[in-house]
C-alpha positions as CSV (number, residue, x, y, z in Angstrom):
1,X,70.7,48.8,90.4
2,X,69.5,50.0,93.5
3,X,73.0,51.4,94.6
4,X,72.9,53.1,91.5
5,X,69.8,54.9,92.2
6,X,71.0,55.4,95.8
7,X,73.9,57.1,94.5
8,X,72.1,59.2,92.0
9,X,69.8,60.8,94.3
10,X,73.1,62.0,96.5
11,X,74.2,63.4,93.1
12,X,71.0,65.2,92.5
13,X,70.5,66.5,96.2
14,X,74.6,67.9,96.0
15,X,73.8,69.4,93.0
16,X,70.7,71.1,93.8
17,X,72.4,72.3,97.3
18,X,75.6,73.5,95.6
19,X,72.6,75.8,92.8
20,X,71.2,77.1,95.8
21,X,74.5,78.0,97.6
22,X,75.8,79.6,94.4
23,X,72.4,81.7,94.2
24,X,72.5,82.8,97.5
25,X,76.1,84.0,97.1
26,X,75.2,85.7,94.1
27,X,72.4,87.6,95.5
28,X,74.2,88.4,98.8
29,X,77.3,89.9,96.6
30,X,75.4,92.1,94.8
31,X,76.0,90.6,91.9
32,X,73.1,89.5,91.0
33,X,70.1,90.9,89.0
34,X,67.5,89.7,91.4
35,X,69.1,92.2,94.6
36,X,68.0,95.2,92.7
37,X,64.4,93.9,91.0
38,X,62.4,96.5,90.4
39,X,64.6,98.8,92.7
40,X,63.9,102.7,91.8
41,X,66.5,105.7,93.1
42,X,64.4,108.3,93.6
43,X,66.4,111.9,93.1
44,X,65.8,115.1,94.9
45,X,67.4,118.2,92.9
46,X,66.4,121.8,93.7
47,X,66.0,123.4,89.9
48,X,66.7,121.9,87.1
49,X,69.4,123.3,85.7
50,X,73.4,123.5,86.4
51,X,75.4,120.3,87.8
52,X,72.8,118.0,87.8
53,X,71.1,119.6,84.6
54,X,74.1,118.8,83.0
55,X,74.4,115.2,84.8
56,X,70.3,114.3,83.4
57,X,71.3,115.7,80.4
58,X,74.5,113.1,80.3
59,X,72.3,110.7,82.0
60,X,75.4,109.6,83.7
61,X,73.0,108.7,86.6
62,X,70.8,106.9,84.1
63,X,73.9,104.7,82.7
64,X,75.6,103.8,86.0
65,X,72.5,102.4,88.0
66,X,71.0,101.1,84.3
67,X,74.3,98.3,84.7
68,X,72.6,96.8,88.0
69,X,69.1,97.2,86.5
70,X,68.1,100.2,88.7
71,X,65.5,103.1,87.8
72,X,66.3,106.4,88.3
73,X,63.6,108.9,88.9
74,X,64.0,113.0,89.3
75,X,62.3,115.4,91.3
76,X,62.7,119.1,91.6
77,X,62.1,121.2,94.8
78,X,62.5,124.9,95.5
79,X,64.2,124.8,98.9
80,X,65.0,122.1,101.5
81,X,62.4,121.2,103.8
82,X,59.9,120.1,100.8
83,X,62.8,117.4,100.1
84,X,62.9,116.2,103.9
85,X,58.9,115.9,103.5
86,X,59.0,113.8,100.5
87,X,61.8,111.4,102.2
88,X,59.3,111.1,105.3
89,X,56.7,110.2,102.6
90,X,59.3,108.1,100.9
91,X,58.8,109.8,97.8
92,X,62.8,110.4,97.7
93,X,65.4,108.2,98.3
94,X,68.2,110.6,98.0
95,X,68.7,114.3,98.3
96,X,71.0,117.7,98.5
97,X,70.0,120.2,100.8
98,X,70.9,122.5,103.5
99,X,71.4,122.5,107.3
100,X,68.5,123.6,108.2
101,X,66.1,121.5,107.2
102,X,68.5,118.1,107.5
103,X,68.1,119.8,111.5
104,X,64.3,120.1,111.4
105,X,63.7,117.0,109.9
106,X,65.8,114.9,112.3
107,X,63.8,116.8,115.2
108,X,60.6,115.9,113.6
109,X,61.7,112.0,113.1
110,X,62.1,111.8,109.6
111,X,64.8,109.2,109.3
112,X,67.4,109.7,106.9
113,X,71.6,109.8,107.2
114,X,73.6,112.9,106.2
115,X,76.0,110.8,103.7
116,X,78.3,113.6,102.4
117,X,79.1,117.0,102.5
118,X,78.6,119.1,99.1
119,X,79.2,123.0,100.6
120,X,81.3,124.3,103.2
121,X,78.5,126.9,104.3
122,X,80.9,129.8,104.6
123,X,79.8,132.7,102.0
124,X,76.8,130.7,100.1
125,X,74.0,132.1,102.2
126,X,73.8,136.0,102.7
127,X,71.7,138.9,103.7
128,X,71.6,140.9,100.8
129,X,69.9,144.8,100.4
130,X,69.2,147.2,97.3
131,X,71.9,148.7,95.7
132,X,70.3,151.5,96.8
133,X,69.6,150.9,100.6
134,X,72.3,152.7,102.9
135,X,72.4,150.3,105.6
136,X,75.8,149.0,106.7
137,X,74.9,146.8,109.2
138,X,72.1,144.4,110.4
139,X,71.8,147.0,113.5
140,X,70.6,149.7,110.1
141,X,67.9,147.3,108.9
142,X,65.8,147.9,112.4
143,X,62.1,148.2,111.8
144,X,62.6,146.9,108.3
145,X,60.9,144.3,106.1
146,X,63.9,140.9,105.6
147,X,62.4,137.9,103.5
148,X,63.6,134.7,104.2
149,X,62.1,131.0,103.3
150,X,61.3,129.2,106.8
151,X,62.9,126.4,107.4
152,X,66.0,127.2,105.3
153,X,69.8,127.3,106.0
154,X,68.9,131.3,105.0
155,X,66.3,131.2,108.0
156,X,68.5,129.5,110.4
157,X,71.6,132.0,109.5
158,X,69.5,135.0,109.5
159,X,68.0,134.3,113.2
160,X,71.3,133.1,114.4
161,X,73.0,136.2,113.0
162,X,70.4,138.6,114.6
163,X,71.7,136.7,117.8
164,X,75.5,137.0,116.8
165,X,75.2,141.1,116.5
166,X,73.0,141.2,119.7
167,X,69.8,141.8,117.9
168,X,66.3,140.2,118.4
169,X,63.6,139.3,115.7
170,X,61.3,141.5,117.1
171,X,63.3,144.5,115.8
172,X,62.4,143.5,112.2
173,X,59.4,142.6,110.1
174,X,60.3,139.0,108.9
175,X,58.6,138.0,105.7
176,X,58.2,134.5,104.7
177,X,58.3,133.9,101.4
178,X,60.3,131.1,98.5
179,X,62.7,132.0,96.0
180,X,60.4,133.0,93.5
181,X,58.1,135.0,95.6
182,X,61.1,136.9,97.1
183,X,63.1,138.1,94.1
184,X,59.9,140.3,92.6
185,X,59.1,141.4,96.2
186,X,63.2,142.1,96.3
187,X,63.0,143.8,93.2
188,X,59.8,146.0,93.4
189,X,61.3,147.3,96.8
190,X,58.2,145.3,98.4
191,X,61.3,143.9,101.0
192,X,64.1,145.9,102.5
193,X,66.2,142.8,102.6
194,X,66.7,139.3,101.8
195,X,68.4,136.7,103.6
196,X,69.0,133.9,101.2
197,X,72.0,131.3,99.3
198,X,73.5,130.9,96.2
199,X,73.3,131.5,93.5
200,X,70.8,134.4,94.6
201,X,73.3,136.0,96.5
202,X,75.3,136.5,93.4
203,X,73.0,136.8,90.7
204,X,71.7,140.0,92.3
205,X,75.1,141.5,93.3
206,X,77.0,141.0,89.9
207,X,73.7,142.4,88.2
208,X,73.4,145.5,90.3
209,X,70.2,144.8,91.8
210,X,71.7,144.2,95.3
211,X,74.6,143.9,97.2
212,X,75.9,141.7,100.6
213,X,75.1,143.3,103.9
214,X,76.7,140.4,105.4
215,X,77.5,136.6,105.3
216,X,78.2,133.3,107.3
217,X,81.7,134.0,107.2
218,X,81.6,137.4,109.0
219,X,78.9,136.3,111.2
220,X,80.8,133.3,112.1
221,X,78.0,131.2,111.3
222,X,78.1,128.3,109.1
223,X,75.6,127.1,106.6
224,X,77.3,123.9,104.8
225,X,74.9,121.7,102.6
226,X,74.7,117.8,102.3
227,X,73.7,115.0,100.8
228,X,71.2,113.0,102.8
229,X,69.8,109.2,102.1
230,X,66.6,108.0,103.4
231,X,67.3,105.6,106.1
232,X,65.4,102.6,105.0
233,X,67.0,102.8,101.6
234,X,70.5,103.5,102.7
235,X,70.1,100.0,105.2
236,X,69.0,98.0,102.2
237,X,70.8,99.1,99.3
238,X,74.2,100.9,100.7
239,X,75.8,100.3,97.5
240,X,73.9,102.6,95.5
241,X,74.1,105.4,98.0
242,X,77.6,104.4,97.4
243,X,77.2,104.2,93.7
244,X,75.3,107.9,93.8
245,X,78.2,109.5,95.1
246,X,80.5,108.4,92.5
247,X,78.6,109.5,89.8
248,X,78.1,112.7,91.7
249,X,81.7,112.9,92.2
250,X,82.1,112.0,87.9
251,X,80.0,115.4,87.3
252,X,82.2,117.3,89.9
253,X,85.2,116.2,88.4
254,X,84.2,117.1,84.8
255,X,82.8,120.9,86.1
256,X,86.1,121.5,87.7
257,X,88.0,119.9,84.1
258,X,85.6,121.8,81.9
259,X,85.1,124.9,84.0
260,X,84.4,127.7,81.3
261,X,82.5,125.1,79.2
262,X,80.4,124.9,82.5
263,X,80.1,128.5,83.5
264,X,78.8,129.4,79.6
265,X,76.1,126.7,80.4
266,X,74.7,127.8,83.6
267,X,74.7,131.2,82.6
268,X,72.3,130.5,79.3
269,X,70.4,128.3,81.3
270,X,69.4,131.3,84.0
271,X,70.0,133.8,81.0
272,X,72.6,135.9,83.0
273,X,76.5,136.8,82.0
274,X,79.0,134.6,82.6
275,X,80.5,136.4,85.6
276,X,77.4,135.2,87.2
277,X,78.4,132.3,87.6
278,X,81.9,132.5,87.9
279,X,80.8,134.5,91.3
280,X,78.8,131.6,92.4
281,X,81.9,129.0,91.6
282,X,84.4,131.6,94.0
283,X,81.4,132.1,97.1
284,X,80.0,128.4,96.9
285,X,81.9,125.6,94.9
286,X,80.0,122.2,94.9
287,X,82.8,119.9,96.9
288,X,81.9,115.7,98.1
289,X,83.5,114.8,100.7
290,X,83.0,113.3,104.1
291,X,81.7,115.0,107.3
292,X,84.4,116.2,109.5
293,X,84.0,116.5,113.4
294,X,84.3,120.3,113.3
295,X,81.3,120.2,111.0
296,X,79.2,118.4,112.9
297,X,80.2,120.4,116.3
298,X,79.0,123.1,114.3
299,X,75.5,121.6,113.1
300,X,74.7,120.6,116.8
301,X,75.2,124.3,117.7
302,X,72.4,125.0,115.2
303,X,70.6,122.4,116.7
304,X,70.8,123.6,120.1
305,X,70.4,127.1,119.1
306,X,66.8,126.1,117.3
307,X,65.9,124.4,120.6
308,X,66.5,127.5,122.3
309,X,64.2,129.0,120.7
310,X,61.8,126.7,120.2
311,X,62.0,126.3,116.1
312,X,62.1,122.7,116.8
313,X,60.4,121.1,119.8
314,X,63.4,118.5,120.9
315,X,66.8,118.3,121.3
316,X,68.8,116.1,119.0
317,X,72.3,114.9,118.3
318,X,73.4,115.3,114.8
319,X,76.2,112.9,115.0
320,X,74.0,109.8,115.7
321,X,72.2,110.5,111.6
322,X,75.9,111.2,110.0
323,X,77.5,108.1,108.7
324,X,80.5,108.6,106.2
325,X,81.1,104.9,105.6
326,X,78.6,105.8,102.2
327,X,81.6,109.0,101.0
328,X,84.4,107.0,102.1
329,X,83.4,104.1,99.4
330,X,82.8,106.1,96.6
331,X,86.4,108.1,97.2
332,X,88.3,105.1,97.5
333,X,86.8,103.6,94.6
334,X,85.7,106.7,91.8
335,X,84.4,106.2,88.6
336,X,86.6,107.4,86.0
């Protein structure tokens, strides 16, 4: 009797240690409910409407992350560096943004990684004038009143351009102002010009309103846009940065598949024509991919260039906050 009892305790204490093995491996796969308890995504979308209208819409975001018991929560933002403050505040998670402020953020300590790129930054930020205005060059637009939102890839392109044609700041008026403060002064003629992105840019030029002085790709200046992860929650959950990406990628794939279907939405959601749209698909097309060397290059230049003078108040190197191993999972592995 007693070796019986001897031998049952060693059962009991195996079988106990081989539960907590299994539940250990569970949780350390992923696999397991109790990873993700309570875990939130927290969204950062500027407007509310196109892709990622359609995606909330879809709630393709909402049924991916559901599967692993995850929350997903949406904010919207007008420009960039109100997303990089609400990451710092961690208030967001995840977000899509421009250079710009991914730049003043990192020089400011905000921690985050750049974990894709989503625009190439060639023609999606401009300097746009009245259709009326006769200037031909920035050199025309001396003296002149030129709205821009601070900390923006518009602000960064628009005081790097001044440099580029051997210009200074001081030979304009530069108005501050968001999006929807600058369109009425654009419009009322209370600005001479308006440096500013997609789908602005177009929206203005296909409706007559305005027209491009110049862009990033004349200028040689690039403004590409990205998608950034707050640091803390990249560490701890990478597979649902992972898993945001793929779905991201999903509502790429079915723009490009169901293009005019696409185009006829955005355009009744802004209440514009068609061609709109279609304008802001050939000067700016959504991509996901990961962050090349050349890009990066080019993103320290910024950086350096907004040391020099003195937008931010240290140097930094870009390449130490842009990790592709996030992009490079999600490609190898899409949803379908």
């Amino acid at each position: 009797m007693k070796r019986f009892h001897t031998v049952l305790i060693v059962v009991l204490i195996l079988s106990i240690f081989a539960t907590a093995c299994a539940s250990n491996e569970k949780d350390e796969s992923g696999g397991g409910a109790n990873k993700y308890e309570g875990a939130t995504i927290k969204i950062g979308v500027q407007g509310s409407g196109a892709l990622f209208g359609k995606a909330r819409e879809e709630k393709w975001f909402e049924q991916e992350f559901e599967k692993l018991g995850v929350k997903v929560e949406w904010s919207e933002f007008q420009s960039g560096p109100p997303m990089t403050e609400a990451i710092a505040s961690k208030k967001l998670d995840i977000a899509t943004l421009g250079n710009m402020p991914i730049i003043a953020g990192q020089a400011a300590g905000i921690p985050y990684k750049i974990v894709s790129q989503v625009l190439d930054g060639k023609n999606n930020v401009a300097i746009i004038v009245p259709s009326s205005s006769t200037a031909q060059t920035l050199a025309d637009l001396k003296g002149k009143k030129i709205a821009v939102t601070k900390g923006s890839n518009a602000y960064n392109f628009l005081y790097r351009g001044l440099v580029e044609a051997g210009l200074k700041d001081t030979d304009f008026e530069i108005i501050q102002l968001q999006p929807d403060e600058a369109q009425p002064a654009f419009d009322s003629g209370g600005v001479d010009a308006w440096a500013t992105w997609d789908p602005y840019i177009t929206i203005n030029a296909l409706t007559g309103k305005g027209r491009v002085l110049t862009d990033g790709e004349q200028l040689n200046v690039l403004s590409p846009s990205f998608s950034i992860s707050r640091t803390e929650f990249a560490e701890k959950y990478p597979e649902l940065v992972t898993l945001y990406l793929k779905v991201y990628g999903k509502a790429l794939a079915w723009e490009t598949e169901n293009q005019k279907t696409a185009v006829d939405r955005y355009a009744a959601e802004r209440n514009i024509p068609a061609a709109v749209i279609e304008g802001t698909f050939e000067r700016a097309r959504m991509i996901n991919i990961p962050v090349s060397e050349n890009i990066v290059a080019e993103m320290q230049k910024t950086a350096d260039f907004q040391l020099e003078i003195k937008n931010i108040r240290k140097g930094i190197d870009v390449s130490a906050i842009t990790d592709n191993q996030y992009i490079e999972a999600a490609l190898k592995d899409p949803l379908k």
